[in-house]
C-alpha positions in Angstrom: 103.3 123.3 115.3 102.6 123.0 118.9 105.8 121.4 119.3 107.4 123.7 117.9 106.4 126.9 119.8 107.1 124.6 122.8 110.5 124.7 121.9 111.2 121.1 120.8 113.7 121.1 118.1 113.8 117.4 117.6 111.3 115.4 115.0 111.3 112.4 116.9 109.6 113.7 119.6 107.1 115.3 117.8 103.6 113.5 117.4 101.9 109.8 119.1 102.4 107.1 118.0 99.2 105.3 117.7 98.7 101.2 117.0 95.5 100.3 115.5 94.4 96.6 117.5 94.1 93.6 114.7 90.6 93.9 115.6 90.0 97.4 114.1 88.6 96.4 110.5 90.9 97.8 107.6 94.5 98.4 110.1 97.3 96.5 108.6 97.3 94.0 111.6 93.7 93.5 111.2 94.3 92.6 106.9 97.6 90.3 108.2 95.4 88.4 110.7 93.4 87.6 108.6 95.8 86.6 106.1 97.1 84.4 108.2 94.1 82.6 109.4 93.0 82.0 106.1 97.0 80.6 105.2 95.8 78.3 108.1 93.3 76.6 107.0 94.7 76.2 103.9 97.6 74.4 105.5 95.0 73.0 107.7 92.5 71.8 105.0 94.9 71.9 101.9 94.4 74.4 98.5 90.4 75.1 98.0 87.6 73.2 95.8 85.5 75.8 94.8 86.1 79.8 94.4 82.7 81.6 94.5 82.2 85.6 93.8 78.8 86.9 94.4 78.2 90.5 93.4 75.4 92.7 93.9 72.6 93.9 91.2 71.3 97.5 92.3 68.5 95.8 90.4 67.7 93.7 92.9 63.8 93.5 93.2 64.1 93.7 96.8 66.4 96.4 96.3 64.4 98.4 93.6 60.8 98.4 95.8 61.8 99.6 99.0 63.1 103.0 96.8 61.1 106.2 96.8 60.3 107.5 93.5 63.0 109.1 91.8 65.3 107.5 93.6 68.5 105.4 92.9 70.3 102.6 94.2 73.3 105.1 94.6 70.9 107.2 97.3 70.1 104.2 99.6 73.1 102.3 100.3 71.6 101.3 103.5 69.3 99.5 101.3 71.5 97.9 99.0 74.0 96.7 101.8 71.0 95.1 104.1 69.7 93.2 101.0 73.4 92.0 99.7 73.6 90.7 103.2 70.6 88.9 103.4 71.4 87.5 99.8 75.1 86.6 101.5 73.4 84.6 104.0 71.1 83.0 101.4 74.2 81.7 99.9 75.8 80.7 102.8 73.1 78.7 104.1 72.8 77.0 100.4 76.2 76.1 100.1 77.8 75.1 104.2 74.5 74.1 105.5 72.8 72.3 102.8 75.7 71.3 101.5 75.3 71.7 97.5 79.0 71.2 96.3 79.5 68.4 99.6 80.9 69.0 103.0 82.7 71.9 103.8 85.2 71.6 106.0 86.5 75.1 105.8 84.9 78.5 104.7 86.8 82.2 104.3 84.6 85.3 102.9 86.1 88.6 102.2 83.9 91.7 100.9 85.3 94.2 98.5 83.6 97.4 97.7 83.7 97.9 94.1 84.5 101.5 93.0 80.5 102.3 92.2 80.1 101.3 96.1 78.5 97.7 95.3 79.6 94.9 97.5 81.5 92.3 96.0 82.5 89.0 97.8 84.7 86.3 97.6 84.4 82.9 99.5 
């Protein structure tokens, strides 16, 4: 509208454009980079062994007794996302450092959100 009453007739003009760096989390560069890293080490390393999901149980007991009573998962996602986290790096440690399945010679994560809010990842 302001470029309107400023007498600009022409759409083009109207507006900034604004590009989002590949390092802002969620911008289309940021998804393709990462796409592309992970096409690398595929080319790198070849097609993956293993595909793990971990998803996380509001029902957690680390989850469940840090809640006030009355409260819900659903009220402390702070809670829920600190203790997925913790539970990620469990699992990383288990399967890259001690090496249950072998060596890894690669590793890509990505971390959904499923539609409740849970975390959800994929490695």
């Amino acid at each position: 509208m302001d470029t309107l009453a400023a007498g600009e007739v022409n759409a083009a003009y109207a507006g900034k454009r604004v590009v989002l760096s590949k390092s802002f989390p969620g911008s289309d560069r940021y998804v393709s980079c990462r796409f592309m890293d992970a096409m690398a080490l595929v080319a790198r390393y070849g097609r993956p062994n293993y595909f793990v999901t971990m998803t996380c149980n509001p029902h957690w007991h680390e989850i469940i007794e840090q809640l006030l009573p009355g409260q819900t998962p659903q009220d402390r996602p702070d809670i829920v996302a600190r203790v997925y986290h913790a539970k990620l790096l469990d699992l990383q440690d288990f399967v890259i450092t001690k090496e249950f399945f072998g060596k890894v010679a690669a590793w890509a994560h990505v971390t959904e959100f499923q539609k409740r809010g849970l975390p959800h990842e994929r490695n």
